[in-house]
N, CA, C and O atoms as a Maestro MAE file, in Angstrom:
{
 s_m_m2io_version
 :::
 2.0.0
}

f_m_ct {
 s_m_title
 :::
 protein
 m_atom[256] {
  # First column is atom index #
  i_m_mmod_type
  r_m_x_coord
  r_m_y_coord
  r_m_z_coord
  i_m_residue_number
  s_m_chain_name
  s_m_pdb_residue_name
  s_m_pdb_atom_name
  i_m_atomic_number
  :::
  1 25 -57.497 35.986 122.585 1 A "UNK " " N  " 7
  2 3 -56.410 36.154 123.512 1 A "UNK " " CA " 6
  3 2 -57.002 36.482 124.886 1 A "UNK " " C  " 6
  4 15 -57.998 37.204 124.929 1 A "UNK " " O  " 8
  5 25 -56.275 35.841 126.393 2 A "UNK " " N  " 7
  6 3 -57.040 35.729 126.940 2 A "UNK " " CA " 6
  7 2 -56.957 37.660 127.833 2 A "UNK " " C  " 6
  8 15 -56.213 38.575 127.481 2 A "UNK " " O  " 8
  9 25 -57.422 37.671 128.350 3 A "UNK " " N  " 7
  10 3 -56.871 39.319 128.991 3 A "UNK " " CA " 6
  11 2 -56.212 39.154 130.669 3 A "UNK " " C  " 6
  12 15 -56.860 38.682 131.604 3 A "UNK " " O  " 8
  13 25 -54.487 39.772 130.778 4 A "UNK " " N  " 7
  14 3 -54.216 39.504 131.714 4 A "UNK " " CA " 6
  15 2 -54.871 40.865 132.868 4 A "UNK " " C  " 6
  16 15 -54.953 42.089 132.766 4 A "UNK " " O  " 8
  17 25 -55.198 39.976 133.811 5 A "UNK " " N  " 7
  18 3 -55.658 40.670 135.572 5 A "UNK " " CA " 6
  19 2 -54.709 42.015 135.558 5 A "UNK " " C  " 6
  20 15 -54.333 42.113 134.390 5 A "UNK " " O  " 8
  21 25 -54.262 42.882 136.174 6 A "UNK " " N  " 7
  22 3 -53.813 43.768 137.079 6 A "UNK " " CA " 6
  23 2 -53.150 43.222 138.236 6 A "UNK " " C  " 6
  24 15 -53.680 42.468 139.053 6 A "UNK " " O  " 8
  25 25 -52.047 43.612 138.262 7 A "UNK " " N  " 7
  26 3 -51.580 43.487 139.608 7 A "UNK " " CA " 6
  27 2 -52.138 43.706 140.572 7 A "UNK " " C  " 6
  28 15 -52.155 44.934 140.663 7 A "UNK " " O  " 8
  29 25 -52.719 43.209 141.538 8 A "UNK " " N  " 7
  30 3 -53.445 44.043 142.678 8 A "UNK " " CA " 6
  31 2 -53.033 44.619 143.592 8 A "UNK " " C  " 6
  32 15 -53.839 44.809 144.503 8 A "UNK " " O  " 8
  33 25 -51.801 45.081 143.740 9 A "UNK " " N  " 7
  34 3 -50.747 45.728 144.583 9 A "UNK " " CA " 6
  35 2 -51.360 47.175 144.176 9 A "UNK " " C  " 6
  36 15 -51.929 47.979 144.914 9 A "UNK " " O  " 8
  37 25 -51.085 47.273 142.818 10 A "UNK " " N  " 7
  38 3 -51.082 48.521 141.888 10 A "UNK " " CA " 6
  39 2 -52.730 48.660 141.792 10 A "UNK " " C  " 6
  40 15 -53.109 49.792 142.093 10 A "UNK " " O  " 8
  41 25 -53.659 47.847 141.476 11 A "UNK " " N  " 7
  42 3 -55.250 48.356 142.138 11 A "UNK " " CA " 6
  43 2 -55.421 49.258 142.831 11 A "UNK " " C  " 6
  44 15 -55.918 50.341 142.524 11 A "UNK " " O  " 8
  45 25 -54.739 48.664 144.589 12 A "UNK " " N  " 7
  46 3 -54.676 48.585 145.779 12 A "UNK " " CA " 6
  47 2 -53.951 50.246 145.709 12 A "UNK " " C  " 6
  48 15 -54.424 51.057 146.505 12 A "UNK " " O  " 8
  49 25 -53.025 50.640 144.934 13 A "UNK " " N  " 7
  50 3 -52.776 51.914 145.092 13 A "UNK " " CA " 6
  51 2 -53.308 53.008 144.563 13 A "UNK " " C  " 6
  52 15 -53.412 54.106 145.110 13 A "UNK " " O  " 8
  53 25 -53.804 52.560 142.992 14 A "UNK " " N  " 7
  54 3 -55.013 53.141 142.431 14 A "UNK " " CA " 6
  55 2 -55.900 53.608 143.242 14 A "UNK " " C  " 6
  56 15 -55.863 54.837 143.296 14 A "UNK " " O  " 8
  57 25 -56.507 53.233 143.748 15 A "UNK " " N  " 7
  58 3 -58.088 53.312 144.567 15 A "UNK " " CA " 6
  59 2 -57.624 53.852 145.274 15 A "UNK " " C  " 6
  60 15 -57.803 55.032 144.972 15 A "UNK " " O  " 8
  61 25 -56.621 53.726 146.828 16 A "UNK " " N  " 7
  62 3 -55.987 54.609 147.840 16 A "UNK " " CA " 6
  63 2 -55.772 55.949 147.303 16 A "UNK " " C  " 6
  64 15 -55.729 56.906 148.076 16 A "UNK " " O  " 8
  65 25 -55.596 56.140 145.711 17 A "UNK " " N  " 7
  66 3 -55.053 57.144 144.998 17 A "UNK " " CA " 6
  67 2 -56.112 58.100 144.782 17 A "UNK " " C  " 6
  68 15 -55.979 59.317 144.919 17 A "UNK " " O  " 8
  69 25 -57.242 57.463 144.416 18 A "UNK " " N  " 7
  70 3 -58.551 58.301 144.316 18 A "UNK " " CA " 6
  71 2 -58.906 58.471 145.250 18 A "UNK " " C  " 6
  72 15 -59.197 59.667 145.258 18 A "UNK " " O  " 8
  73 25 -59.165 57.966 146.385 19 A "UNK " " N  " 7
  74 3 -59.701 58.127 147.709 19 A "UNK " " CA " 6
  75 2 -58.838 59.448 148.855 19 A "UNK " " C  " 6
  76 15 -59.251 60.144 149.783 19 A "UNK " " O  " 8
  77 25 -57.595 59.298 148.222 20 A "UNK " " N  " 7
  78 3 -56.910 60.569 149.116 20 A "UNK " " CA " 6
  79 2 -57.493 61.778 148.501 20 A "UNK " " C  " 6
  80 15 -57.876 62.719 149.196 20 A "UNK " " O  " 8
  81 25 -57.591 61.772 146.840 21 A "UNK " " N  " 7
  82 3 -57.487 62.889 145.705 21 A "UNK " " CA " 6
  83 2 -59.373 63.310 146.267 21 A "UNK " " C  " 6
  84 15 -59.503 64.535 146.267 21 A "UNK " " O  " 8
  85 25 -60.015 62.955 146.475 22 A "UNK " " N  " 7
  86 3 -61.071 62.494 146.796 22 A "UNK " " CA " 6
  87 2 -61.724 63.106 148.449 22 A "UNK " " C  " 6
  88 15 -62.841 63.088 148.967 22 A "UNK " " O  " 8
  89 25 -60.396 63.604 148.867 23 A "UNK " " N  " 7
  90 3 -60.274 63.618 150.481 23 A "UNK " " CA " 6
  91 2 -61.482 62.723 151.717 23 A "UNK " " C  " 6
  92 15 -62.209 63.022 152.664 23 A "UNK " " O  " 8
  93 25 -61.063 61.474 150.910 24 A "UNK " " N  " 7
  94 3 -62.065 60.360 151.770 24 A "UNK " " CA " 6
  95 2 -60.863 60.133 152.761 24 A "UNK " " C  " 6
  96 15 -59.675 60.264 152.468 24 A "UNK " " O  " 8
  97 25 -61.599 59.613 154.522 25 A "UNK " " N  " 7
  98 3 -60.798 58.919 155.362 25 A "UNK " " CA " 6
  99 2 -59.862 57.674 155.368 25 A "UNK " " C  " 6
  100 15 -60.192 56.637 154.793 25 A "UNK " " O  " 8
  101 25 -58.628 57.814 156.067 26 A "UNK " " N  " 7
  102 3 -58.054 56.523 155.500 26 A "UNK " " CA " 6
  103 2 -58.370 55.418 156.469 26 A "UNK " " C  " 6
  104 15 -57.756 54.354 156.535 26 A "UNK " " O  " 8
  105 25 -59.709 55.889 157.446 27 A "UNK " " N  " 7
  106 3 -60.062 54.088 157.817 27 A "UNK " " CA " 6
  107 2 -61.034 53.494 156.770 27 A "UNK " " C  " 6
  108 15 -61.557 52.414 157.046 27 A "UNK " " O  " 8
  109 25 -61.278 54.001 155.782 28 A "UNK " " N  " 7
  110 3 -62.052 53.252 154.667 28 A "UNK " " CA " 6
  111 2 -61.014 51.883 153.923 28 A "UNK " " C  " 6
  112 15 -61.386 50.955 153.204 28 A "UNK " " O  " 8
  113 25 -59.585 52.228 154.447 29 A "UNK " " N  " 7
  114 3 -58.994 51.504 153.660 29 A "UNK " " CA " 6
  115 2 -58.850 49.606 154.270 29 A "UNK " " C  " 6
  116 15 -58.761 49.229 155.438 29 A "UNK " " O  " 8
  117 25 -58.878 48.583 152.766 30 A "UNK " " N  " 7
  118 3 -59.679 47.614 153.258 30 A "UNK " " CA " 6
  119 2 -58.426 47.116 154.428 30 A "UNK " " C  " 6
  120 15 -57.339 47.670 154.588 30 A "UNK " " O  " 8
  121 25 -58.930 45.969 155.125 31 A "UNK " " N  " 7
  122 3 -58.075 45.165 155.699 31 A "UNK " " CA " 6
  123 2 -57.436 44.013 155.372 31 A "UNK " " C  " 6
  124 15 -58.041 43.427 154.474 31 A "UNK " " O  " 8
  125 25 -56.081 43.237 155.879 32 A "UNK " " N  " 7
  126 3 -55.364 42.256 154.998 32 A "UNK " " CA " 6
  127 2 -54.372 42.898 154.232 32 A "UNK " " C  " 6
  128 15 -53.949 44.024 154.491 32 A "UNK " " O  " 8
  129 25 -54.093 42.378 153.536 33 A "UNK " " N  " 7
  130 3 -52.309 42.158 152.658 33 A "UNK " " CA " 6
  131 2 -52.018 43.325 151.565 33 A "UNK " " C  " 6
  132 15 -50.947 43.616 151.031 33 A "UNK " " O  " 8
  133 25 -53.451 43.967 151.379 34 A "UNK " " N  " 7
  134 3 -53.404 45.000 150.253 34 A "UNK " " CA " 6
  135 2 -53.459 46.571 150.802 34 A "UNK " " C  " 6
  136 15 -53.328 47.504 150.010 34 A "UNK " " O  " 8
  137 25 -53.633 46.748 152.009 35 A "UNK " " N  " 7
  138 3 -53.903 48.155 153.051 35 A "UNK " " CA " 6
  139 2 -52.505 48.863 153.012 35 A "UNK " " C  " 6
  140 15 -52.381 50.064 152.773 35 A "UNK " " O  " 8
  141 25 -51.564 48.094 153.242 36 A "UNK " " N  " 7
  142 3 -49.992 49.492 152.453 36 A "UNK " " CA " 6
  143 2 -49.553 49.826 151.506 36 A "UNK " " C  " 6
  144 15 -48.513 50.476 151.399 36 A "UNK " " O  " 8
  145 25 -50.608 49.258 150.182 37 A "UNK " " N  " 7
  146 3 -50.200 49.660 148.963 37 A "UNK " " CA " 6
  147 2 -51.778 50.964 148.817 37 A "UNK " " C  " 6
  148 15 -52.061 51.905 148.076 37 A "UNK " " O  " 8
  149 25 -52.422 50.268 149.995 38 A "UNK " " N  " 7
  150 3 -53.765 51.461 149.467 38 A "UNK " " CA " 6
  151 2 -53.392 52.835 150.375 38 A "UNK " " C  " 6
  152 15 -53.580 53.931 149.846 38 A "UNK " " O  " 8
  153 25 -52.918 52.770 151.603 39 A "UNK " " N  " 7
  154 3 -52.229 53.771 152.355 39 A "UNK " " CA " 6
  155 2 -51.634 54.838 151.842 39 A "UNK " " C  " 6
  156 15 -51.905 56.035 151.941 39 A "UNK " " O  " 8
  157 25 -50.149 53.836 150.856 40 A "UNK " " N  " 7
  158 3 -49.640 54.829 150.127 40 A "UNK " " CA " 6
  159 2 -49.953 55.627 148.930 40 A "UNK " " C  " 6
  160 15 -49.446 56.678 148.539 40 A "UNK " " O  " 8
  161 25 -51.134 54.721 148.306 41 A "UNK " " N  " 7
  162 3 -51.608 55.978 147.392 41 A "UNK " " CA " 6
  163 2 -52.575 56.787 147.869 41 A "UNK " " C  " 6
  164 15 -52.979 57.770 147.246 41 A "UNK " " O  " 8
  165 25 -53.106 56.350 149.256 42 A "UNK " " N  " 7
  166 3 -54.227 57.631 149.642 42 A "UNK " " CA " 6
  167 2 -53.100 58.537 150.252 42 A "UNK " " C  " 6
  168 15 -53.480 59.651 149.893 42 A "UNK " " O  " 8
  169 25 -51.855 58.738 151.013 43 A "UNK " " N  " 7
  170 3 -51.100 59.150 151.193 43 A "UNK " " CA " 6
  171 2 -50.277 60.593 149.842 43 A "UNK " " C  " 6
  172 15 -50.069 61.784 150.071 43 A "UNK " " O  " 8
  173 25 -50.003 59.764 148.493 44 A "UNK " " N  " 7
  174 3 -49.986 60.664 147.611 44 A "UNK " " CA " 6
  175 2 -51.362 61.128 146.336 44 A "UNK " " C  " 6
  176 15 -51.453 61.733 145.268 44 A "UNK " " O  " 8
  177 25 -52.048 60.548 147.089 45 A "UNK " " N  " 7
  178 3 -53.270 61.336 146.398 45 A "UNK " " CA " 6
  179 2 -53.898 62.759 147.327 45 A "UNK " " C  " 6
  180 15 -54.586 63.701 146.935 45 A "UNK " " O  " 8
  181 25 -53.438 62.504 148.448 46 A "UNK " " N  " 7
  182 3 -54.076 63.767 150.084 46 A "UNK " " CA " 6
  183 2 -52.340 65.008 149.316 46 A "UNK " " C  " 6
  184 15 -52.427 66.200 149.021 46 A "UNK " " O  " 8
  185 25 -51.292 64.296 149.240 47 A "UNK " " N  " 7
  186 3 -50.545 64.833 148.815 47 A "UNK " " CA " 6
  187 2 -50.408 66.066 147.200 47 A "UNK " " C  " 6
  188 15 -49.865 67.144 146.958 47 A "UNK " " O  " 8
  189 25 -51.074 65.289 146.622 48 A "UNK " " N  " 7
  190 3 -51.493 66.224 145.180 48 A "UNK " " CA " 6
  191 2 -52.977 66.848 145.414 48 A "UNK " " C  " 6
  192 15 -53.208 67.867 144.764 48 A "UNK " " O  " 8
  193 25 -53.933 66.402 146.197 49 A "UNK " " N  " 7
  194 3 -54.727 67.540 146.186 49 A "UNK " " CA " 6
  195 2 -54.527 68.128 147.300 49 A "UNK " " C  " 6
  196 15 -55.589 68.702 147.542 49 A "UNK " " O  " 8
  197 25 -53.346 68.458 148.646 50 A "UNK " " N  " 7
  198 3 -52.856 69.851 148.850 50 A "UNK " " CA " 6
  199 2 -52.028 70.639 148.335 50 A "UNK " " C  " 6
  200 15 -51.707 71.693 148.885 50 A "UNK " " O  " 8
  201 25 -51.520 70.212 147.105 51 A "UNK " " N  " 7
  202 3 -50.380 70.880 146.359 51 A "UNK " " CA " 6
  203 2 -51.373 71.234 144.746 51 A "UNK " " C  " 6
  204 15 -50.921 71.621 143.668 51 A "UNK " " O  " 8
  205 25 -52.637 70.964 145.077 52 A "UNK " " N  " 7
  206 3 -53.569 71.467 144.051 52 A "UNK " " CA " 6
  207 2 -53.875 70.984 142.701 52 A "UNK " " C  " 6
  208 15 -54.293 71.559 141.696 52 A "UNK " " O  " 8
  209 25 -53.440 69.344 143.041 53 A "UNK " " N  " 7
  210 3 -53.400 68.731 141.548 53 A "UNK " " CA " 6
  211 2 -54.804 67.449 141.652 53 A "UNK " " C  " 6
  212 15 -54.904 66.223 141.674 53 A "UNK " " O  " 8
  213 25 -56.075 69.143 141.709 54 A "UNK " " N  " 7
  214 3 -57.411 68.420 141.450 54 A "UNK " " CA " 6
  215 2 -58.082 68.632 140.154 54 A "UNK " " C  " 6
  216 15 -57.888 69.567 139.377 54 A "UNK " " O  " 8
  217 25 -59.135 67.352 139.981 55 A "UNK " " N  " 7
  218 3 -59.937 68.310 138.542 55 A "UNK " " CA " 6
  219 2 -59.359 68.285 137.285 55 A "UNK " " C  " 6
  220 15 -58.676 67.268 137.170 55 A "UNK " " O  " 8
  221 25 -59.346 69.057 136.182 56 A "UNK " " N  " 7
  222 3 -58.430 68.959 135.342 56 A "UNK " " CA " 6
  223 2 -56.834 68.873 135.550 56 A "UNK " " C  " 6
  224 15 -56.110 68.255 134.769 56 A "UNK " " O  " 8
  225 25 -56.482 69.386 136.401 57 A "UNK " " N  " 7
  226 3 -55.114 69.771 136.447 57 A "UNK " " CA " 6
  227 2 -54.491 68.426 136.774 57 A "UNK " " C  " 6
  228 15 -53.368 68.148 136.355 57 A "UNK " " O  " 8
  229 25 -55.058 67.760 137.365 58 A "UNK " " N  " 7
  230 3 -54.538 66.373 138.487 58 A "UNK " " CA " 6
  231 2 -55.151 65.166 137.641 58 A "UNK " " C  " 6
  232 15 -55.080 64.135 138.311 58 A "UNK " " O  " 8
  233 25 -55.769 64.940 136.302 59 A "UNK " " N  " 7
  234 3 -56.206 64.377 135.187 59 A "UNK " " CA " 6
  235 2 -55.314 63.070 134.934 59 A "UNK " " C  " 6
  236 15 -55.660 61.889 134.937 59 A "UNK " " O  " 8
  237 25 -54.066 63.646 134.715 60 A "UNK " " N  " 7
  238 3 -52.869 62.633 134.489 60 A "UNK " " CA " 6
  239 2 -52.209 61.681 135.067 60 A "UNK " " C  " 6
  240 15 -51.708 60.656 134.605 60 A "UNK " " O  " 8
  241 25 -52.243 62.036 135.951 61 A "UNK " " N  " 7
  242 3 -51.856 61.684 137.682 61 A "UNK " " CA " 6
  243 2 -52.950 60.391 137.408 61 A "UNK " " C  " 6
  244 15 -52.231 59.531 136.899 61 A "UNK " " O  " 8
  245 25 -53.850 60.033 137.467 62 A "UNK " " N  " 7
  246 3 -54.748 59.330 137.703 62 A "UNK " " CA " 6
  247 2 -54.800 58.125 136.768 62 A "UNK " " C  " 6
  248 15 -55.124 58.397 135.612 62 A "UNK " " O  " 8
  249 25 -54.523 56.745 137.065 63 A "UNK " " N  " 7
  250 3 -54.286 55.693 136.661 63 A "UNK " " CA " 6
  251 2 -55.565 54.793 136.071 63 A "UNK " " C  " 6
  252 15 -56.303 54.224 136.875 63 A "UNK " " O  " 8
  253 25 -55.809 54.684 134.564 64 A "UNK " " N  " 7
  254 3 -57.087 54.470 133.922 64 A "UNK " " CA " 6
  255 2 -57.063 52.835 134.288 64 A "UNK " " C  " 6
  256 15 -57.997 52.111 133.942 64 A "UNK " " O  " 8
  :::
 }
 m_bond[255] {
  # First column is bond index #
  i_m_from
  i_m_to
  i_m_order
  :::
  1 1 2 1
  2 2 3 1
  3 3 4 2
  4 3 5 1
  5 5 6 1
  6 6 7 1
  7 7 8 2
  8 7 9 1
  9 9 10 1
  10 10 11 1
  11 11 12 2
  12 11 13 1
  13 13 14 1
  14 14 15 1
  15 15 16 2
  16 15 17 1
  17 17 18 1
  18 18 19 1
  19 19 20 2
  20 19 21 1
  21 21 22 1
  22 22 23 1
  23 23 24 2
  24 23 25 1
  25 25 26 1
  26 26 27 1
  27 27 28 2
  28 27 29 1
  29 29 30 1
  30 30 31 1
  31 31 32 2
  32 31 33 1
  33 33 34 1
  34 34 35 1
  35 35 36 2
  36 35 37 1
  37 37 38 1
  38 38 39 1
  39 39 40 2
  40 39 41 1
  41 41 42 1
  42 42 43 1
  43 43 44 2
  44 43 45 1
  45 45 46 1
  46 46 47 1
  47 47 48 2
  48 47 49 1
  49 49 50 1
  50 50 51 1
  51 51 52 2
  52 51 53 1
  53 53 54 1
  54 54 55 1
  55 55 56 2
  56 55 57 1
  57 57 58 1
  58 58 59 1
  59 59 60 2
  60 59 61 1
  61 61 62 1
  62 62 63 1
  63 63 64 2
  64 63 65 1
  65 65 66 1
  66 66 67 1
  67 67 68 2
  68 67 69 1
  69 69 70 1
  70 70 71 1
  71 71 72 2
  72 71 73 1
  73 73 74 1
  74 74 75 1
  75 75 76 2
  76 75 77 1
  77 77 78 1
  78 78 79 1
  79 79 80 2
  80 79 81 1
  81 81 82 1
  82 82 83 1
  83 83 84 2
  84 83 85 1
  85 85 86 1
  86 86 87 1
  87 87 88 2
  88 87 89 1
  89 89 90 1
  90 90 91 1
  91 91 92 2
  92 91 93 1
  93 93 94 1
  94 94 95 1
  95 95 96 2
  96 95 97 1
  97 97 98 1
  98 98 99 1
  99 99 100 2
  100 99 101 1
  101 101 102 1
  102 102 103 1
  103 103 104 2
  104 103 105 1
  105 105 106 1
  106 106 107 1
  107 107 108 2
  108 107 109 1
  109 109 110 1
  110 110 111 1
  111 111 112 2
  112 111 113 1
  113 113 114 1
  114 114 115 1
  115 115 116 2
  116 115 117 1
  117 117 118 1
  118 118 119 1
  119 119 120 2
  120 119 121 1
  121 121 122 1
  122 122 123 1
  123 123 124 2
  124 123 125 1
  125 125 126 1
  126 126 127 1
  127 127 128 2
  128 127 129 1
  129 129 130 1
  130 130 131 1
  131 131 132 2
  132 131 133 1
  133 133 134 1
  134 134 135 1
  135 135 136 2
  136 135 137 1
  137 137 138 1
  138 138 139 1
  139 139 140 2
  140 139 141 1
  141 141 142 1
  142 142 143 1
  143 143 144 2
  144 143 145 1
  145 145 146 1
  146 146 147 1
  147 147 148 2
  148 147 149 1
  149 149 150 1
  150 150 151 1
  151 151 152 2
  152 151 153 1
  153 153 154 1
  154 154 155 1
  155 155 156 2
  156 155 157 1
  157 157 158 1
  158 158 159 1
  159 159 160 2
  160 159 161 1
  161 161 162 1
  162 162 163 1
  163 163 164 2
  164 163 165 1
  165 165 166 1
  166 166 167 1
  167 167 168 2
  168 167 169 1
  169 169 170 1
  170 170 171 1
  171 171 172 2
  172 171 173 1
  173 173 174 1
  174 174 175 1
  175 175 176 2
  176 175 177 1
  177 177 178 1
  178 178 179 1
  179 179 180 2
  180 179 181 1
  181 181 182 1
  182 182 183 1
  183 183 184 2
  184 183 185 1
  185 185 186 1
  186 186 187 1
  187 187 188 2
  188 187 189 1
  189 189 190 1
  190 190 191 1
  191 191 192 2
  192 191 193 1
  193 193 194 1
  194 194 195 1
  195 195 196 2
  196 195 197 1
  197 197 198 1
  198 198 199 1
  199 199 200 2
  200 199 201 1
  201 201 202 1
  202 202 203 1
  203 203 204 2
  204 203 205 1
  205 205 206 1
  206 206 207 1
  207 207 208 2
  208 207 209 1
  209 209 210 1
  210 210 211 1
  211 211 212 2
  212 211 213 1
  213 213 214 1
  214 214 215 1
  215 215 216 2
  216 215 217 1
  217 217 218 1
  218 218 219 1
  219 219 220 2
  220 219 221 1
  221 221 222 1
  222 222 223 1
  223 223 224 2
  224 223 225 1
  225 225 226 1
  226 226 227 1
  227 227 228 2
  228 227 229 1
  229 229 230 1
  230 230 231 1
  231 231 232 2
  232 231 233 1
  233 233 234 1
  234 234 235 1
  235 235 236 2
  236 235 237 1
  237 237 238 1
  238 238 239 1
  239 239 240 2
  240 239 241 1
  241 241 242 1
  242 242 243 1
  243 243 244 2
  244 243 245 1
  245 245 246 1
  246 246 247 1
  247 247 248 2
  248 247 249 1
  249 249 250 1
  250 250 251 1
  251 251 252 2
  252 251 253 1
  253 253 254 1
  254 254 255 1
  255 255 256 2
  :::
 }
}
């Protein structure tokens, strides 16, 4: 069976997601068609690690 791709919208927010949680800058984020789906998860990833959901606690949160 063949294995389907990932949306890359949802990648694109993944990674923004680690990168906020991460407290990396958001000009790392790439350029082109996928940068407001990576925005908004570096957006709620800067968001859960000032509300303290790093490390174990913030585990779940995080999209395998």
């Amino acid at each position: 069976m063949k294995k389907q791709k990932r949306d890359m919208q949802e990648r694109a927010f993944a990674r923004g997601y680690r990168a906020g949680v991460d407290r990396r800058s958001k000009d790392l984020a790439p350029p082109g068609s996928y940068r407001d789906a990576w925005l908004a998860g570096w957006r709620s990833g800067r968001a859960d690690n000032w509300d303290g959901y790093t490390g174990v606690s913030g585990i779940h949160k995080i999209a395998v």
